[in-house]
N, C-alpha and C positions, 0 to 999 in steps of 0.2 A: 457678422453678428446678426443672429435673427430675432424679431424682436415675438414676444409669447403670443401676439393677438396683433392682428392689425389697430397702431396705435394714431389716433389724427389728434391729441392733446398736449400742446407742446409751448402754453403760453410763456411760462419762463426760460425753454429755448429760446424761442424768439427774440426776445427781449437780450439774453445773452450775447444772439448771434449778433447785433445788433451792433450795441455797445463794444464786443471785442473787435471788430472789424474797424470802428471807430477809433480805439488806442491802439491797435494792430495791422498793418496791411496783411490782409490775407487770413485775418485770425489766426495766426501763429507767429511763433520766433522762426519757425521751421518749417517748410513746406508741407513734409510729412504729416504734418499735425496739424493742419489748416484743415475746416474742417469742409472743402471742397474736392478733400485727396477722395474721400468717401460719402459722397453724395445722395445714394439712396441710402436709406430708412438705417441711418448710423445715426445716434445720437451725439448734440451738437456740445454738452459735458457730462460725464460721467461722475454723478453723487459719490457712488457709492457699489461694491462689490463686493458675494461672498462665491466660493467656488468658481462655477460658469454663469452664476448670473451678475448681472452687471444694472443698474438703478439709474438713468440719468435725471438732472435737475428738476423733470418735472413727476418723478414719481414713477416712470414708467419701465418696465421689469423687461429687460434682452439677457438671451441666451446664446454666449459665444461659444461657438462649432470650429473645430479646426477644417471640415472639409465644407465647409460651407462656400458661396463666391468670392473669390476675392473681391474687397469690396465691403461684406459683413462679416471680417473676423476681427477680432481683438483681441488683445493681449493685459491683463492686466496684472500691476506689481506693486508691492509694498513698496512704501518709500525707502524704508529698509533695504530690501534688495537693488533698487535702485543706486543708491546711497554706494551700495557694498560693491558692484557692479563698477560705478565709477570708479572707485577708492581700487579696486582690484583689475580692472581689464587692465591688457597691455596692447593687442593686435589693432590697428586705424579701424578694420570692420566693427571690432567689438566697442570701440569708441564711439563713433558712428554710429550706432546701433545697438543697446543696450541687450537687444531679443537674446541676441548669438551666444554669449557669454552666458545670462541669466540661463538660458535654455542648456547647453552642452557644456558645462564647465564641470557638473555634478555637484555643485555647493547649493543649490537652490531646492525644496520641495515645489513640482511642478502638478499640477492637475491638466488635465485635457479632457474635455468632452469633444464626443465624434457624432455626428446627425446619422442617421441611420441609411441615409442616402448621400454617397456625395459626390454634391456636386463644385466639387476643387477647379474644375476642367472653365467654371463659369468667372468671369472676370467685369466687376461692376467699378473697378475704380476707375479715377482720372489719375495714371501718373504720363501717358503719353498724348500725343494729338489725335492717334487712332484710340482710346478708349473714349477721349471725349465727346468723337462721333457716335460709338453705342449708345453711351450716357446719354446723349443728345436723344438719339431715337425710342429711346426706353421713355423721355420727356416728354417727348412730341405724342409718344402714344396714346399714353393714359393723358394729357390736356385736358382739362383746365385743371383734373383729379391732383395731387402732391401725395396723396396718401395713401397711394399706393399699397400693398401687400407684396412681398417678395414672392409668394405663390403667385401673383398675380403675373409678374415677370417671369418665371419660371414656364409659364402658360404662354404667353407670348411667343419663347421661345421655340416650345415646342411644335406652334403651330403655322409663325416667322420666321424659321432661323437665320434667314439674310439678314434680319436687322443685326445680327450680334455676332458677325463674320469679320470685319474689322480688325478686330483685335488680337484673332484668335491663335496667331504666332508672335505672340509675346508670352514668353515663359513666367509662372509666379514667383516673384521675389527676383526677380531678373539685378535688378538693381543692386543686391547684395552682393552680388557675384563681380561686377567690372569697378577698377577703378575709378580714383578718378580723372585719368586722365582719359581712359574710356568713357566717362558718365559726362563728362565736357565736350570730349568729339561728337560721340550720340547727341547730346541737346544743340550745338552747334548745327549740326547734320541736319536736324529735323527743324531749328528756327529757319535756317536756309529756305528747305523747304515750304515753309509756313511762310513766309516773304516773297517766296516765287509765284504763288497759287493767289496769295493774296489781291 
C-alpha cells in the first residue's frame, strides 16, 4: 500500500495501536493481521475504502498497488463478500485465506490498480526471521525518523542494496502454497534455528 504524500499524522493510530495490543496480544486474533505483519507505512485501521484508495482512522488517504513491496499491498472487501466467501468456500486454503476464492472463483467484481513501476520483486514484510533483519535495517537507517517515505526506502536501496539481501529468496505469498504440516516444519526449523544463534 502506498500511502498519496508522506504522512507523519497518526494521533488516533496511535492511540488504537495502543489499546488493541492491550485487549489483544499481538493486535490480532490472527498473526496475519497483527499489525506488525506490515510495519512500514501500513496503516494501523482502515476507516474506510472506495476503488484503490483506502482512508485509515486518522483521515489519511493510501493507494493500494498490486505491484507494489510486499509489505504495502492490501486487499480490501465488502463484508458482503467476505460473508459470501465464508458461507461458499470449500478448499482449507480458501478457508484460510479469504483472498483465493474472492479473487479466482469469478463470483466477485474485482478492481486492481497497477503502479507504473513495479516493484513486486521488493519485500517489506515480517512473516520470517530473515525479513525481520531488512525490517530491522530499513529502522536503523532512517533513526530516530518513523516517517519515513517509501521513496525514501526505495533510494536506500538503490544506493545499499546489501541491506535488503536477506530475504531476497523467499518467494511472495510463499505461505499460500505449503501446508500445514509444511508451514509447522518450516517455523519449527527456523525457531530451532533462532534458539541456536540466540
Amino acid at each position: 500500500m502506498i500511502p498519496n504524500r508522506q504522512i507523519t499524522n497518526f494521533p488516533n493510530s496511535d492511540k488504537y495501536r495502543k489499546k488493541i495490543h492491550q485487549l489483544i496480544p499481538g493486535g490480532a486474533h490472527t498473526y496475519s493481521k497483527g499489525d506488525d505483519q506490515f510495519p512500514l507505512l501500513s496503516p494501523v485501521a482502515i476507516s474506510h475504502g472506495k476503488g484503490a484508495h483506502l482512508w485509515d482512522i486518522d483521515g489519511n488517504q493510501f493507494l493500494d498497488c498490486s505491484i507494489s513491496p510486499d509489505g504495502l499491498d492490501v486487499e480490501v472487501f465488502s463484508f458482503q463478500s467476505l460473508e459470501r466467501a465464508y458461507q461458499e468456500a470449500v478448499a482449507p486454503n480458501e478457508r484460510e485465506h479469504v483472498t483465493p476464492y474472492i479473487r479466482y472463483s469469478g463470483k466477485f467484481k474485482i478492481h486492481n490498480t497497477v503502479n507504473k513501476i513495479d516493484y513486486s520483486d521488493r519485500r517489506w514484510t515480517v512473516d520470517e526471521v530473515d525479513d525481520f533483519e531488512v525490517v530491522s535495517h530499513i529502522f536503523q537507517y532512517f533513526h530516530p525518523d518513523i516517517y519515513f517515505d517509501w521513496n525514501k526506502i526505495i533510494e536506500v536501496e538503490n544506493f545499499q542494496p546489501d541491506l535488503f539481501q536477506k530475504n531476497k529468496y523467499i518467494r511472495r505469498n510463499e505461505g499460500a502454497e505449503l501446508s500445514d504440516d509444511q508451514k509447522h516444519q518450516k517455523r519449527d526449523a527456523t525457531n530451532s534455528d533462532v534458539s541456536k544463534k540466540g
